[in-house]
C-alpha positions in Angstrom: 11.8 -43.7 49.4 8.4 -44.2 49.4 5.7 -46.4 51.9 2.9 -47.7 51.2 0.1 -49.1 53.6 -1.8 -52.0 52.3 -4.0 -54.3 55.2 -1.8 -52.4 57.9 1.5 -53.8 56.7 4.3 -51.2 55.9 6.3 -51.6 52.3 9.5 -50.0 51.4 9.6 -48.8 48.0 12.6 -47.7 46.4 14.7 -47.6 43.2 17.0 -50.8 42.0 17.0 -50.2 37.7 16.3 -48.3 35.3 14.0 -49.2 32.3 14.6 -48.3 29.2 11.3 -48.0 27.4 8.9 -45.7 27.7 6.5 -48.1 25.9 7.5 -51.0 28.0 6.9 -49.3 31.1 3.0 -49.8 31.6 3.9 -53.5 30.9 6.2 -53.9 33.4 4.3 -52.0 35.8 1.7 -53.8 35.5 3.6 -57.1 35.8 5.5 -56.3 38.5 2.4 -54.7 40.5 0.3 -58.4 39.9 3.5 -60.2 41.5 3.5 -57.7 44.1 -0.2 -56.9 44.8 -2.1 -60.3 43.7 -4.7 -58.9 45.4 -5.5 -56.8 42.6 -4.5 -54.2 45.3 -4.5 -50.8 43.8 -0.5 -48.7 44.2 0.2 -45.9 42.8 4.3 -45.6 42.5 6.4 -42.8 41.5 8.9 -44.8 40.0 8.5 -47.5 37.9 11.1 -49.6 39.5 10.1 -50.9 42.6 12.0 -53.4 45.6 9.9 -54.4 48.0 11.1 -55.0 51.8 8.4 -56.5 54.4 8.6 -57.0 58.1 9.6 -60.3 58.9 7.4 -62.2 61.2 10.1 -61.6 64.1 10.3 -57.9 64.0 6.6 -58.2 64.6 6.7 -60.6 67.5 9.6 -58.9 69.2 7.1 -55.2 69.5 4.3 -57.0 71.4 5.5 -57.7 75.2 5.3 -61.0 76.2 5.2 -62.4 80.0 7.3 -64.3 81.9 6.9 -66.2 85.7 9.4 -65.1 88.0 11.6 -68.3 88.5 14.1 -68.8 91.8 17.2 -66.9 91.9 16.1 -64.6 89.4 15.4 -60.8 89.4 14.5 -57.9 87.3 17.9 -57.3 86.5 18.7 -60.6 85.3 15.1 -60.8 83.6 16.5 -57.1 82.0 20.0 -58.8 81.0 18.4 -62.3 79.3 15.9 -60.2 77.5 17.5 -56.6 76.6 21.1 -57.5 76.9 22.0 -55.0 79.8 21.0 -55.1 83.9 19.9 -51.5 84.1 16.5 -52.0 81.7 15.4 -53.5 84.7 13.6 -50.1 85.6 11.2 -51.0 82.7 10.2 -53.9 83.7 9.4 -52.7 87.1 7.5 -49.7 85.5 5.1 -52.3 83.3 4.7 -54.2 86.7 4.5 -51.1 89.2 0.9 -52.7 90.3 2.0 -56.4 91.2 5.5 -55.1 92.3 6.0 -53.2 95.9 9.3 -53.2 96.4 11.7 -54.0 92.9 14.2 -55.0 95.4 12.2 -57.8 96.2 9.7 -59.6 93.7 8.4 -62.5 94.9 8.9 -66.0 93.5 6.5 -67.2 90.8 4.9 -63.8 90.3 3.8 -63.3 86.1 5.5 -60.4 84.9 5.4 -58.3 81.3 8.5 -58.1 79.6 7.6 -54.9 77.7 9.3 -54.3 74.1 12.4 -52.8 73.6 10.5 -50.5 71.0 8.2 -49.0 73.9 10.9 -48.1 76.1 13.5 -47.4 73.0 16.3 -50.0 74.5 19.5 -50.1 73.2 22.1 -52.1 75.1 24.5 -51.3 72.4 23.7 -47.5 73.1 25.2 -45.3 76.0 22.4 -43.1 76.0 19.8 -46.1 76.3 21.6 -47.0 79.5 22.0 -44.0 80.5 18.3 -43.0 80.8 17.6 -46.8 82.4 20.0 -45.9 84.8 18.7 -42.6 85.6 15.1 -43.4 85.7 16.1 -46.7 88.1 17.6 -44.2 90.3 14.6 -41.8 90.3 11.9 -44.6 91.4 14.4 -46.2 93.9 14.6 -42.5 95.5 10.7 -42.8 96.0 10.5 -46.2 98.0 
């Protein structure tokens, strides 16, 4: 599998058919690379057939962190539960916060707060080891206060 970087966005290349032709291969290089890149983007491809896979417009949005305003009854963990799926990622929302947060224990009302992406922090709450590490590193700060 090959990448490609054209105006910083990231295609997947990789095989799907064979072509027969040697003599129809420029052809349908050239065709396919005009559908692709109408740009008149220059590619330079090992193989002559080509599937293309882009990042959709929500993988994008989900890596930069957004912010949130601390509403009544709620806390980092339940921030960390509606937005990661799991109660212990609260740690990293405490970490991206650390300056506007003394105490995790208690965050005041109406306070802005980053939610940081799961990519930064690698969050899984479908993986042990994910929570494990939240877990860990939760314990380690609360140690400190």
């Amino acid at each position: 599998m090959n990448k490609l970087d054209t105006k910083n966005t990231t295609h997947v290349i990789e095989s799907t058919q064979h072509v027969p032709k040697e003599n129809d291969e420029l052809d349908y290089v050239d065709n396919l690379s005009s559908q692709i890149f109408p740009n008149d983007s220059i590619i330079s491809i090992d193989s002559i057939e080509v599937k293309i896979a882009t990042e959709t417009l929500s993988e994008k949005k989900e890596s930069k962190p957004k912010t949130v305003v601390l509403g009544m009854g709620k806390t980092l963990r339940l921030l960390a539960l509606d937005h990661y799926g799991h109660r212990e990622f609260w740690i990293y929302i405490y970490l991206e916060n650390r300056d506007k947060i003394n105490n995790p224990n208690n965050v005041p009302v109406g306070i802005e707060l980053v939610i940081p992406s799961k990519q930064k922090y690698d969050i899984n709450a479908n993986n042990p080891n994910s929570i494990k590490k939240a877990i860990e590193k939760g314990n380690e700060e609360l140690s400190r206060l």
